[in-house]
N, C-alpha and C positions, 0 to 999 in steps of 0.2 A: 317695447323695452320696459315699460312699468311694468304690464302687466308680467312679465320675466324677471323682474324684479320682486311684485309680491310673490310668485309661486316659489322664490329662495330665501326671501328674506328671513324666514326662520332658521336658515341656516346661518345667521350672522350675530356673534354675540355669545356663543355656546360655547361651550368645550368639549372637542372630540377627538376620541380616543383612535389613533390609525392602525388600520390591520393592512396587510397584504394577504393578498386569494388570487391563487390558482386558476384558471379556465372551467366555466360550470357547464358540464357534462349535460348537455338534452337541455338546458334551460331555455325557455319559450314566453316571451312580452308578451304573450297572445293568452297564456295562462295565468295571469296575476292574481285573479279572483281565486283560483282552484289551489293557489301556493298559499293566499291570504286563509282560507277555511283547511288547509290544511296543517300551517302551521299553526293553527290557533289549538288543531285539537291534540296538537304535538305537546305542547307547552299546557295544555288542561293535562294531558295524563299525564307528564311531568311532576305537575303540583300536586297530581294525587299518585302520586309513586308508582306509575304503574297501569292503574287500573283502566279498563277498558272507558271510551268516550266516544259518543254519538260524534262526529264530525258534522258539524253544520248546527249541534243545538246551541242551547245555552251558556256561554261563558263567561268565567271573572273577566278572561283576558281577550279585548277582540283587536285581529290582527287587520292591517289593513297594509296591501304590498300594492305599488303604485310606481307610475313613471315619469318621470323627471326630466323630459326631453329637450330640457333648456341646457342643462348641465353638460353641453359635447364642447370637444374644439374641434371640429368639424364634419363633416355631414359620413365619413363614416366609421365615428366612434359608436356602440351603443350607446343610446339613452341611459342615465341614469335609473338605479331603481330604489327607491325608497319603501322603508321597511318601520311600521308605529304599531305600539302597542299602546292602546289605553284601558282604563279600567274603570267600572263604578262599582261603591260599596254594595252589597249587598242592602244597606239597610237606606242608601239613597232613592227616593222615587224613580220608576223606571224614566221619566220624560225627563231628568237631570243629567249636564253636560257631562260628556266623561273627561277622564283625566289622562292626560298624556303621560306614559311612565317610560317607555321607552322608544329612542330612535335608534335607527341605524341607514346607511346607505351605499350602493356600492356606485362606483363612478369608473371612467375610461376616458380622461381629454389627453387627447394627438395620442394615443396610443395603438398608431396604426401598424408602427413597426412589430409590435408582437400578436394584433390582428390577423395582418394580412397573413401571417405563418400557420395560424389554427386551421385544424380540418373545421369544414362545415358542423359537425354537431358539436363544437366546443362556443361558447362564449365569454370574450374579454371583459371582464369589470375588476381590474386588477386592486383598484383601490377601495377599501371599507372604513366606513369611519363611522363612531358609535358615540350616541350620548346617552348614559342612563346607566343601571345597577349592573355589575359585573356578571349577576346570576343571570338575566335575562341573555345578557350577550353571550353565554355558555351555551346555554339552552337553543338560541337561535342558531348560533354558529354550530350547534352538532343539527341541526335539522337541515342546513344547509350543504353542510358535510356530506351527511348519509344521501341528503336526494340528489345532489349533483355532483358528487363524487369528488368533490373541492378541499381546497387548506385553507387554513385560515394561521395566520403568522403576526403578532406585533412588529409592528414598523418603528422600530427605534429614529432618533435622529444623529447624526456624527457633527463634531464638532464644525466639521469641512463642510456639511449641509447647512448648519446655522448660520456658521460665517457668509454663506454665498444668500439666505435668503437676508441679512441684515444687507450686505451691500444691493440687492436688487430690490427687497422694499423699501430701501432709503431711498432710490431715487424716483420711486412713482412718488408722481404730484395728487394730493390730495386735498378736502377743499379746509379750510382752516374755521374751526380749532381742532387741531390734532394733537395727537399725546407724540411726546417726545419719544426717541428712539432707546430702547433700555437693553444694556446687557449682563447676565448672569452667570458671573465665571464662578467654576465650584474647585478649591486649594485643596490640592491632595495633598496623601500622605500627611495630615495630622490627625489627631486623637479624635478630636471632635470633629462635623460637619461645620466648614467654614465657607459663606456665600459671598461674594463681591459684584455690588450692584454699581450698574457702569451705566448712569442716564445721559445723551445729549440733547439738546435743544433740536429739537425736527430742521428749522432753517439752518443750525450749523451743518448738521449732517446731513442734509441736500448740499449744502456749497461744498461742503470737502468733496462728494460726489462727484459732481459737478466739476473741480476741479482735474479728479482720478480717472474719468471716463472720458475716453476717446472716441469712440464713435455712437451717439445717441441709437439706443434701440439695440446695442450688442454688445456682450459683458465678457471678458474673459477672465481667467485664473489671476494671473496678474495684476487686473484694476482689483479686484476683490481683495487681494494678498497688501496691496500698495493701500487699499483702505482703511483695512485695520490695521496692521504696521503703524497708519498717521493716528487712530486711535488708542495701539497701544502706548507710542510715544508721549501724545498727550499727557495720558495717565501717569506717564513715570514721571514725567517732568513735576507732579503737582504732588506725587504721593511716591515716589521713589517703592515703586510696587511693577515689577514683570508681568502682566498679563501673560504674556505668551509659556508660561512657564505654568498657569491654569489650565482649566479644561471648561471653554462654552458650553452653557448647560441652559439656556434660554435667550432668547431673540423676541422681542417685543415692540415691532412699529403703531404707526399708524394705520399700515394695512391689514396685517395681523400678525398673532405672537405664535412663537414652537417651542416646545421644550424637548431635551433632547429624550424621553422617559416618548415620546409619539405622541403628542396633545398638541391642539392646534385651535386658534381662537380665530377666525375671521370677520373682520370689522369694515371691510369695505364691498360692497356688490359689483363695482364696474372691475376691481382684481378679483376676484374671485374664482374666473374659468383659470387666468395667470397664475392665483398658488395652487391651484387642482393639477395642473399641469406639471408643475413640477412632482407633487407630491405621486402625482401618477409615476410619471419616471423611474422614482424612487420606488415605489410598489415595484414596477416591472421587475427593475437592475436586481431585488432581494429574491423576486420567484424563478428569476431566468437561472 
């Protein structure tokens, strides 16, 4: 379990950006080196507009595509596949660390149901999430495009998905000190952008929880609905202000935050496979 732990823990702490993709055409774990040397010299002609590039020589950008076999909820999702780009100056010594510039990764937990449906040469990794410069992610995402015949789509989030992951991160137990539970309603229909920041104490929003949940380990529409309803009440009662008359536009626990624009921070490693999963979900429900 540690050692499952360091090989994620760089995913914890970042902000990534979520795509949804399509089923990739011929894609092959057994081929990772030959995707790594190929995209590298994809993104070299790239940067020189064009022009013809040795595959396998010298590059600004070296690609490294790799597998994440930790990352399943269960034994037959794909492996995760991880996708870095680093760089050294030119004018740095060649035996100098390089620099991380770009990540990305594609993931698949409990996404059996749209699995099991693929012909044999298709593979599920519905979820992509990306840390780093917008250019890079163009350029990766059309390499991936063209060699596996895939989409790539921003994964928005809806009001209705924030609200369920504020009531289901509020009730994972977490070890203390943890950041309070924060919400970001954004007031339409005026002139300007107006934000309202909605923080509670972590052990108050565990008890209300706690109070709204009926059967431990099983959530439905209702306790979620009966949660915030007692949060928006709250609110009116102190500030004579309707939430529900906003629009949720960020969710921020202690496990981790979403915004509804597809950005997602993960702060705890034991949930981690539990927000992938849902996030998976949501990939599927947008490509299905």
């Amino acid at each position: 379990e540690d050692a499952d732990s360091q090989r994620t823990a760089f995913l914890l702490r970042k902000q990534w950006s979520l795509y949804s993709v399509t089923p990739l055409y011929r894609f092959s774990e057994a081929h990772l080196r030959d995707y790594s040397r190929l995209l590298s010299a994809f993104i070299a002609a790239e940067k020189k507009k064009g022009l013809a590039v040795e595959i396998g020589g010298e590059l600004d950008i070296k690609v490294a595509v790799t597998s994440l076999p930790d990352l399943k909820g269960s034994d037959r999702d794909q492996a995760a596949i991880l996708v870095q780009l680093s760089s050294r100056s030119s004018a740095s010594p060649k035996n100098s660390e390089e620099k991380l510039v770009w990540s990305g990764w594609f993931c698949c937990v409990a996404g059996d149901e749209l699995s099991e449906n693929l012909p044999e040469a298709f593979t599920c990794l519905p979820l992509f999430l990306v840390n780093g410069a917008e250019s890079y992610t163009a350029i990766v995402g059309t390499w991936f495009q063209k060699t596996f015949d895939c989409c790539f789509r921003r994964l928005s989030l809806s009001p209705f998905n924030l609200s369920w992951m504020a009531a289901m991160w509020t009730g994972c137990k977490v070890e203390k000190p943890a950041s309070a539970t924060e919400l970001v309603f954004s007031v339409p229909r005026l002139p300007h952008p107006l934000h309202i920041s909605y923080a509670i104490n972590l052990e108050d929003a565990q008890a209300l929880w706690d109070t709204v949940q009926k059967t431990p380990g099983e959530i439905t529409q209702e306790e979620v609905d009966v949660f915030m309803d007692c949060l928006y009440s709250h609110f009116y009662r102190h500030f004579k202000i309707h939430l529900s008359a906003t629009k949720l536009v960020k969710v921020s626990t202690a496990v981790a935050s979403a915004h509804c624009d597809g950005i997602i921070k993960f702060r705890q490693s034991q949930y981690l496979t539990g927000v992938l999963m849902l996030l998976t979900e949501l990939a599927i429900c947008q490509i299905q």
